[in-house]
N, C-alpha and C positions, 0 to 999 in steps of 0.2 A: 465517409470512409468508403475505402474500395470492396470488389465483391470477394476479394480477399477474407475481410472485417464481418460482412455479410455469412459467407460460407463455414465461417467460426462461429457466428453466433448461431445457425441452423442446427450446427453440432452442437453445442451447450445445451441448445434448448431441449434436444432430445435427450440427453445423458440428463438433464433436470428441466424435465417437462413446467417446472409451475415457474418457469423464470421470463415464460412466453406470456402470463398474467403479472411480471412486476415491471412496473410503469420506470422505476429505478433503474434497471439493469439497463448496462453498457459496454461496450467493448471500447475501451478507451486508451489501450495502445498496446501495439506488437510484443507480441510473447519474446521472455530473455529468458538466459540461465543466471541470471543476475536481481532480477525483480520475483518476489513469492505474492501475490496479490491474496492468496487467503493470510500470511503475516500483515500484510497492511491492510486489509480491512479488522482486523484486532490490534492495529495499533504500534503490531514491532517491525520497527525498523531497523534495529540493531542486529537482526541474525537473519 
């Protein structure tokens, strides 16, 4: 990903410092007003 992806992840990591120790975390596509990524990591797609 570009340093776009990069530049985003620098911010997250600060605003939640212990995401720079999870091997898991990814930035895996451009922010919408149409996708909620904390509903879909629990699961809801429907709202």
């Amino acid at each position: 990903m570009g340093k776009e992806f990069e530049l985003i992840k620098e911010q997250l990591i600060q605003i939640f410092p212990k995401l720079a120790k999870d091997t898991d975390f990814s930035i895996t596509s451009k922010a919408t007003p149409n996708y909620n990524c904390i509903a879909w990591a629990y699961k809801k797609t429907d709202r």
